[in-house]
PATORRO-304218 format. One record per residue: z, x, y of N, C-alpha, C in turn; residue in three letters. Coordinates in steps of 0.05 Angstrom, whole numbers. Layout:
BEGIN
     n.pz     n.px     n.py    ca.pz    ca.px    ca.py     c.pz     c.px     c.py   kepa
        Z        X        Y        Z        X        Y        Z        X        Y    ALA
...
//
This chain:
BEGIN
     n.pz     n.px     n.py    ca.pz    ca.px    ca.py     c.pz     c.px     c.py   kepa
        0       17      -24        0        0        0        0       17       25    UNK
        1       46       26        4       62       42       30       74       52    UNK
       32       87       74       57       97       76       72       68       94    UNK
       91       66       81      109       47      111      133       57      117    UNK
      132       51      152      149       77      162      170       54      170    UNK
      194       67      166      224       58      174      240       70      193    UNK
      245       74      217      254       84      242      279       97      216    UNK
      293      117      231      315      129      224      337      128      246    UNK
      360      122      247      374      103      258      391      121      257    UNK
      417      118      284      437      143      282      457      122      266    UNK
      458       96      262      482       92      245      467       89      207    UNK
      452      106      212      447      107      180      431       86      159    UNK
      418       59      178      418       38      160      387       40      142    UNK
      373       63      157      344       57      149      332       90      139    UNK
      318       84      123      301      119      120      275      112      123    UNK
      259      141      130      234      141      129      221      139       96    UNK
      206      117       92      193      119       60      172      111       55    UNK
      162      118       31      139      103       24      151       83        2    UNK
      147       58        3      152       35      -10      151       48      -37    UNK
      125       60      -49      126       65      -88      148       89      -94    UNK
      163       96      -69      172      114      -80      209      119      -75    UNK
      204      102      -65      243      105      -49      247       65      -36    UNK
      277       62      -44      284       35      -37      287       35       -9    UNK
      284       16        6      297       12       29      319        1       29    UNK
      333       10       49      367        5       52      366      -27       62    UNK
      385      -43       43      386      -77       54      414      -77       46    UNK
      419     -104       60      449     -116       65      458     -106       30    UNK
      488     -111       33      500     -107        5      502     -135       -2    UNK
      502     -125      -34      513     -155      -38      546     -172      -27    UNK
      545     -197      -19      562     -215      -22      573     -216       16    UNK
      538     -197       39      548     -197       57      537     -217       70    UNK
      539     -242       60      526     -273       68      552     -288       62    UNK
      571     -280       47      589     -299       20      616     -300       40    UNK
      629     -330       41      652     -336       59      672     -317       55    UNK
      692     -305       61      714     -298       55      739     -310       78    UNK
      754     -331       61      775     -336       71      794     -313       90    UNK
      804     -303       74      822     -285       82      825     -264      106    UNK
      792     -265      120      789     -255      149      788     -276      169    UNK
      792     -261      194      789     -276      213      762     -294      221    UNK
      765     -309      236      727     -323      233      721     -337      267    UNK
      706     -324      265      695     -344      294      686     -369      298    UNK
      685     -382      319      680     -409      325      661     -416      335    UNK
      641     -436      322      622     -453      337      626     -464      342    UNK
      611     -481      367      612     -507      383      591     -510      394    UNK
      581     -542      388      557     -544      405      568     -550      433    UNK
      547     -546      448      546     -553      475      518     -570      490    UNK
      520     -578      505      495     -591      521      496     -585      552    UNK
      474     -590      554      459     -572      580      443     -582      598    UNK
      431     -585      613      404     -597      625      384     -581      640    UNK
      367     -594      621      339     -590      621      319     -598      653    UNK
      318     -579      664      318     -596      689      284     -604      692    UNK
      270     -576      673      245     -585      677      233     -611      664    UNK
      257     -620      637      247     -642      629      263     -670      635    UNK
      272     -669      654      290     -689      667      308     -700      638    UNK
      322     -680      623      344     -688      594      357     -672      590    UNK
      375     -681      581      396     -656      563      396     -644      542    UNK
      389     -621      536      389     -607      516      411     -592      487    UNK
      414     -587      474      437     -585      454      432     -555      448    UNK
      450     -536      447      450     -510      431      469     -509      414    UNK
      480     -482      398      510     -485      384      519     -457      400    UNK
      542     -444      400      546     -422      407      567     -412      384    UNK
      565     -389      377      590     -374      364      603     -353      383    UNK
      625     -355      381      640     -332      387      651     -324      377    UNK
      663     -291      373      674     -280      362      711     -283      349    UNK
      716     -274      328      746     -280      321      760     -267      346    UNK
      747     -250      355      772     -242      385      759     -246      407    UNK
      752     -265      411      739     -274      432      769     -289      448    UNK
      769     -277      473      786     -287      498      769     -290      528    UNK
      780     -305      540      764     -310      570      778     -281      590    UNK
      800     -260      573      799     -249      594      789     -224      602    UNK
      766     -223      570      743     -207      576      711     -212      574    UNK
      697     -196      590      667     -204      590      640     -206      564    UNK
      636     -213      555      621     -209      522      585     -207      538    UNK
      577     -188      520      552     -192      519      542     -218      504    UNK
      517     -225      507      501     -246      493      470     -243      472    UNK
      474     -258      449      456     -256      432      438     -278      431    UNK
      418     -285      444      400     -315      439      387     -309      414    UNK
      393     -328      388      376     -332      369      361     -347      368    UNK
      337     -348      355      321     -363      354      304     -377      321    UNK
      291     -402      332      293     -406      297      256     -418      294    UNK
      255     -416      271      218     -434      265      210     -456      278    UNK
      188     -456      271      164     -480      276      177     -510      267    UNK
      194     -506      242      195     -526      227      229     -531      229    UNK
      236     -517      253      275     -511      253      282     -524      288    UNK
      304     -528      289      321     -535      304      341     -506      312    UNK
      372     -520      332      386     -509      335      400     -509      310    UNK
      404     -530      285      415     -519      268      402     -498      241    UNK
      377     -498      249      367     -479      222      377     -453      216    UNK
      387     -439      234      400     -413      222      425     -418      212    UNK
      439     -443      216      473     -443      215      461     -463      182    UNK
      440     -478      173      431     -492      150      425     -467      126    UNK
      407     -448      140      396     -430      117      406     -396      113    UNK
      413     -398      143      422     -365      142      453     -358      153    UNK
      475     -378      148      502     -374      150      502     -352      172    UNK
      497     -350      201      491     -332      213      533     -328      227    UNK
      547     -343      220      576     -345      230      590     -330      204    UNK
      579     -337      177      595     -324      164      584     -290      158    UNK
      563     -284      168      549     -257      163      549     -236      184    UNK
      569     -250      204      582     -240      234      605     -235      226    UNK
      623     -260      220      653     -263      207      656     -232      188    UNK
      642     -231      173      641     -207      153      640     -184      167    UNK
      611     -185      179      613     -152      201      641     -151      213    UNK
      649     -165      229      674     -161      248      692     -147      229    UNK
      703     -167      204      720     -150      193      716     -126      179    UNK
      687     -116      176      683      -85      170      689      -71      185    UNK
      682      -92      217      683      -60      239      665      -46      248    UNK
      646      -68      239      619      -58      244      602      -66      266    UNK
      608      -87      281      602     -108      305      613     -102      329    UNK
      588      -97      354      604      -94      388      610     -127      384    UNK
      633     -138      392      641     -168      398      618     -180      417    UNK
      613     -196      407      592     -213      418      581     -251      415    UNK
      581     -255      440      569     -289      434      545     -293      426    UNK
      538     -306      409      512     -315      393      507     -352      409    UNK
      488     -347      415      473     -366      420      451     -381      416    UNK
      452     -397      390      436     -417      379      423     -442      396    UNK
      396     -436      407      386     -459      417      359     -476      404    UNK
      349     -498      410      332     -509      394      304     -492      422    UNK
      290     -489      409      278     -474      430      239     -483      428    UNK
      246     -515      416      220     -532      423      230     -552      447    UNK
      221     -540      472      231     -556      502      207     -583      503    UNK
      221     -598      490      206     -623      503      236     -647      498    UNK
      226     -661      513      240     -688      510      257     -694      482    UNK
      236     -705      457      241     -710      437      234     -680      421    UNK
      259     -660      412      254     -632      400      267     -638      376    UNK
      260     -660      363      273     -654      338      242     -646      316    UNK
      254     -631      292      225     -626      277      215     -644      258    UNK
      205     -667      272      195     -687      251      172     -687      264    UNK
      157     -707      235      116     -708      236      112     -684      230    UNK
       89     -684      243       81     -656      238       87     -634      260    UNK
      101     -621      247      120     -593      269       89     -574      283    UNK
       69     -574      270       45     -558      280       30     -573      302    UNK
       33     -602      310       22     -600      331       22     -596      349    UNK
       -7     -590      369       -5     -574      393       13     -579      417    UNK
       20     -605      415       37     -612      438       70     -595      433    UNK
       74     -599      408      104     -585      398      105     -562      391    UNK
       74     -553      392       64     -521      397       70     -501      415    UNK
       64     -520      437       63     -520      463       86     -519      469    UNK
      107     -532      467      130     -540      475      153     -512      462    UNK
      135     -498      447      153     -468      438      148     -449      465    UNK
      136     -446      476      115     -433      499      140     -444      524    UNK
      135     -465      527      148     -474      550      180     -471      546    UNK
      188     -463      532      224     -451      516      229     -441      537    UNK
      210     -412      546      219     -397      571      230     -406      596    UNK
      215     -428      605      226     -431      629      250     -452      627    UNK
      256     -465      607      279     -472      602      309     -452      591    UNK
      296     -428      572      321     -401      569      324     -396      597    UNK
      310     -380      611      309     -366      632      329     -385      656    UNK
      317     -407      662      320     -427      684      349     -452      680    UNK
      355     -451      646      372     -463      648      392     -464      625    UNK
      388     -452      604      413     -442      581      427     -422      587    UNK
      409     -396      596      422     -369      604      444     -382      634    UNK
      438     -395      649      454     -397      672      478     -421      654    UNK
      472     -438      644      494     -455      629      517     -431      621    UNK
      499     -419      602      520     -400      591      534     -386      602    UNK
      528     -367      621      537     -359      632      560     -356      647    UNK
      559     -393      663      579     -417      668      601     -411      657    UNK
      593     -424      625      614     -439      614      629     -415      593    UNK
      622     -390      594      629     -377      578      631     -348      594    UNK
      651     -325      572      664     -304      587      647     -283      581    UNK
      617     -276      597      593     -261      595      585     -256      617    UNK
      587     -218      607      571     -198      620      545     -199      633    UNK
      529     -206      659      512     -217      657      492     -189      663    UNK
      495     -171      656      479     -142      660      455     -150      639    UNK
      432     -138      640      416     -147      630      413     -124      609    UNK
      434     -115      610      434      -87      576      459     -102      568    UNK
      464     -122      563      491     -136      560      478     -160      544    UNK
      445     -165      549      436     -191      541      412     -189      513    UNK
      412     -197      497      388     -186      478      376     -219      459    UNK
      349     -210      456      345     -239      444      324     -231      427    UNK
      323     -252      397      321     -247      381      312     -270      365    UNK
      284     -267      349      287     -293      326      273     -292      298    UNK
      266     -311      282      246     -314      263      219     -323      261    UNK
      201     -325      261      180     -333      256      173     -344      287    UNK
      170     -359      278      157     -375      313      184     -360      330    UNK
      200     -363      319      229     -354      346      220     -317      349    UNK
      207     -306      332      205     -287      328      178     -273      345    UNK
      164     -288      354      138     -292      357      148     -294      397    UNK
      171     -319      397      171     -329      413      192     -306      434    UNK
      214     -289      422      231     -271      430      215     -233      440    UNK
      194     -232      431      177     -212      429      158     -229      460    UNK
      150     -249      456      131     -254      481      143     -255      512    UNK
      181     -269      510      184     -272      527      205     -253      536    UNK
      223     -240      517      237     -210      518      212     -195      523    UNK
      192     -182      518      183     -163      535      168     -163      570    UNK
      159     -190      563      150     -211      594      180     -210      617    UNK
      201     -209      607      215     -210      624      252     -186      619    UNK
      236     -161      623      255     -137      620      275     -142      643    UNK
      276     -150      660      298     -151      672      319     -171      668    UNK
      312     -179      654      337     -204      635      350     -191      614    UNK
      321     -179      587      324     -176      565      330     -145      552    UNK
      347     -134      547      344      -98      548      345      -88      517    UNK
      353     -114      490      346     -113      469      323     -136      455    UNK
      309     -131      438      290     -144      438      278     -146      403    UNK
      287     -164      392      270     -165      365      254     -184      352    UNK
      239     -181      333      227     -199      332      229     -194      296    UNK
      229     -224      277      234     -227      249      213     -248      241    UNK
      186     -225      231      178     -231      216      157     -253      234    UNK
      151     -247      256      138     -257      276      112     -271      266    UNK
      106     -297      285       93     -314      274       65     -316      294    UNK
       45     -323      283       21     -319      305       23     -328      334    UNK
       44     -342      339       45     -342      369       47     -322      377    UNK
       56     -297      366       59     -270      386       29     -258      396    UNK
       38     -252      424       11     -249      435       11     -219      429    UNK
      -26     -215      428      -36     -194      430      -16     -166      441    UNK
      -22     -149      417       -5     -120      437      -11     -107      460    UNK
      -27     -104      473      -41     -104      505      -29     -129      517    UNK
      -23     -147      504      -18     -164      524       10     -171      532    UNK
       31     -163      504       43     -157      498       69     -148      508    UNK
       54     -124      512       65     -102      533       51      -85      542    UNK
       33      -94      563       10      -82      576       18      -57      598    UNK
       45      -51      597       52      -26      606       71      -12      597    UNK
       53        9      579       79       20      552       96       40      575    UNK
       81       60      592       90       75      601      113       71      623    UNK
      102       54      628      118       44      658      136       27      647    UNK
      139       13      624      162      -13      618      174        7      591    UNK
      164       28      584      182       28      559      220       29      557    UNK
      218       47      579      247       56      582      261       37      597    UNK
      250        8      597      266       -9      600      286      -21      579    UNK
      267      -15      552      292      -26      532      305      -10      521    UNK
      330      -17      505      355       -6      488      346       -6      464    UNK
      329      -26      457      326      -29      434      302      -55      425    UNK
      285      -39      411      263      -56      413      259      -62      371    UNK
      256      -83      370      262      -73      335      245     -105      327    UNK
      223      -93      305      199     -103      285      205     -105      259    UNK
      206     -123      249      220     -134      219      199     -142      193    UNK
      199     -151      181      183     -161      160      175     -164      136    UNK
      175     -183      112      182     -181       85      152     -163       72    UNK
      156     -140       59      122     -126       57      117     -149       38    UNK
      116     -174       26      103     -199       16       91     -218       29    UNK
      102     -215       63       96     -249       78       66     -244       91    UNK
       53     -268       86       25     -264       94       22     -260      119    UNK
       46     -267      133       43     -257      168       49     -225      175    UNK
       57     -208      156       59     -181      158       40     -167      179    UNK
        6     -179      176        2     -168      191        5     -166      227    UNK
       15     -185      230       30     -185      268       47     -169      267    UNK
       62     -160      251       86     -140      258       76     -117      263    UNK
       52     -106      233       35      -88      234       21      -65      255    UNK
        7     -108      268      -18      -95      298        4      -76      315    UNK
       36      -95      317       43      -91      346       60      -62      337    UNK
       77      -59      316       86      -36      309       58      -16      312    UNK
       29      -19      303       20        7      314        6       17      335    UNK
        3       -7      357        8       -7      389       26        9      405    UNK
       49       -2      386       75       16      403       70       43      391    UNK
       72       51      371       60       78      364       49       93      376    UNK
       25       80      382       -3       91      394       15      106      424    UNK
       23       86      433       30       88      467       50      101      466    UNK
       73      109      443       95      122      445      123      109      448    UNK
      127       81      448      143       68      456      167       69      428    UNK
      187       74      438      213       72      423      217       46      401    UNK
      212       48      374      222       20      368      226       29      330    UNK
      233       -4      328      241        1      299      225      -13      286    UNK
      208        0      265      189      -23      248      206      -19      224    UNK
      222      -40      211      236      -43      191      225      -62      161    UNK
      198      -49      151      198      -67      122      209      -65      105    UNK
      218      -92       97      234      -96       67      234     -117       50    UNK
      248     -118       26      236     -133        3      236     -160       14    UNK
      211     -182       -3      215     -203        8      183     -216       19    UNK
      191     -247       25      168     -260       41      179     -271       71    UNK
      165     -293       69      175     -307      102      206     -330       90    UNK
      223     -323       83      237     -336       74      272     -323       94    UNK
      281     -342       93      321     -335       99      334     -312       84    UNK
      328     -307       58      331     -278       41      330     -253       70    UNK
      299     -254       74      287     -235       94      311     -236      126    UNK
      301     -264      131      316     -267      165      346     -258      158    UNK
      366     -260      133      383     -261      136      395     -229      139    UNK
      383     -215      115      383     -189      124      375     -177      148    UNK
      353     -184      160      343     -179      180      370     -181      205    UNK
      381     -199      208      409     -207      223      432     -185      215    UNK
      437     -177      199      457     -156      183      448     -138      200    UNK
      424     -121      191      421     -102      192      418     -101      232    UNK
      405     -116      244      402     -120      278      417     -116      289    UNK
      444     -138      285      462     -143      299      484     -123      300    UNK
      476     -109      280      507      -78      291      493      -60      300    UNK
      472      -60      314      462      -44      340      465      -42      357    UNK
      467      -76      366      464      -83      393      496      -72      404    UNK
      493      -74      432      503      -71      450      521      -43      457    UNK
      507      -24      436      531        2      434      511       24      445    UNK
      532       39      457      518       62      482      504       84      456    UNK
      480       83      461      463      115      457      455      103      426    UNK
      448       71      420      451       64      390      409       61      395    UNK
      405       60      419      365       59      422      355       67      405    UNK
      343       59      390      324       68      364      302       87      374    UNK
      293      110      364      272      123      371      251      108      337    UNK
      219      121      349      209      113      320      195      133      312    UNK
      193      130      283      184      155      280      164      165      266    UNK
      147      179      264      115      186      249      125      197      221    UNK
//
């Protein structure tokens, strides 16, 4: 299948390999699986308004087991499919209990997670058919509702750092598609940036990030995911060898798997104890 390259990472999680010949490093077992006996963080939904669509909108938020108001937390926006809501990561990828676990390793900067439904229209729930263009559309138009009116909710109602190396956003498939178009479109918000297993909404790599030189050293952390089985592999592919080409810092991370929650879930393991820690910027590597 050729060589596939794996950034090498100063906390150890990834090697450089060729797939026939060496495993790639993935979550351990049982780091999805409840454990009572630690501490656990709290979700809660919240509602918001949507001002471009004259309604109120629904997200969930987690926060951390030591989460207090009388310190500032960075923020994580997740994001979810074509065919998902605000609850599809908390339905398929236990994203509270696979936090809950990091924390008690010790492996997690404390941080708020923010689950939003991130099809902005009126009626965003995923029924009929989730592919039509209007609800297509309505993934596109997410931005000016994150930007214009969840990020400021949050902000509000919760005890967050609002530095924009403090803020990182992140998703799956369409969310994945959709966190890559509007994290690099808008670096002065976004200073970590990933994308899981990204879905053809991601635009063109020229278009992308049509200024490697001038925008690269805007991010902390720029990081490319993908199951080497899912037939969308190749979008991760184009844009991991764009950034290449141009020199830009990032992580192209393949591993076992298709377009399935197996993939996203690891994919979340392995992301989320990056973020927010000084000098953790992924270089990539030939």
């Amino acid at each position: 299948m050729g060589k596939l390259l794996v950034t090498v990472l100063t906390l150890s999680l990834f090697i450089t390999t060729s797939w026939a010949q060496e495993k790639v490093q993935v979550a351990p077992a049982g780091f999805d699986k409840p454990r009572p006996e630690i501490p656990h963080g709290k979700l809660d939904t919240v509602a918001y308004t949507a001002k471009q669509l004259g309604t109120t909108r629904k997200a969930l938020v987690y926060t951390p087991p030591s989460y207090t108001k009388k310190k500032k937390y960075p923020v994580l926006y997740l994001l979810h499919g074509i065919g998902g809501d605000e609850f599809e990561w908390l339905r398929n990828g236990q994203p509270h209990i696979i936090l809950d676990n990091l924390y008690a390793n010790g492996k997690l900067e404390p941080m708020i997670v923010v689950l939003p439904n991130g099809r902005a229209m009126k009626d965003d729930r995923p029924v009929g058919n989730v592919f039509d263009s209007v609800k297509v559309q309505a993934f596109a138009a997410f931005e000016k509702d994150l930007l214009e009116n969840l990020i400021p909710f949050v902000e509000k109602t919760y005890a967050v750092d609002k530095d924009r190396k403090r803020r990182a956003l992140a998703g799956l498939s369409m969310g994945g598609g959709q966190s890559l178009n509007f994290g690099l479109k808008n670096l002065d918000t976004f200073a970590w940036v990933g994308g899981f297993s990204s879905a053809p909404n991601t635009k063109m790599p020229a278009e992308l990030f049509p200024h490697p030189a001038q925008d690269k050293g805007k991010l902390q952390l720029l990081w490319l995911s993908c199951g080497v089985e899912d037939n969308l592999l190749n979008i991760t592919q184009r844009t991991h060898e764009y950034l290449e080409q141009h020199g830009v810092p990032h992580v192209y991370y393949l591993e076992p798997g298709g377009h399935d929650f197996n993939v996203w879930k690891n994919d979340l393991y392995m992301f989320s104890q990056l973020l927010f820690k000084p000098g953790k910027a992924a270089k990539s590597t030939k």
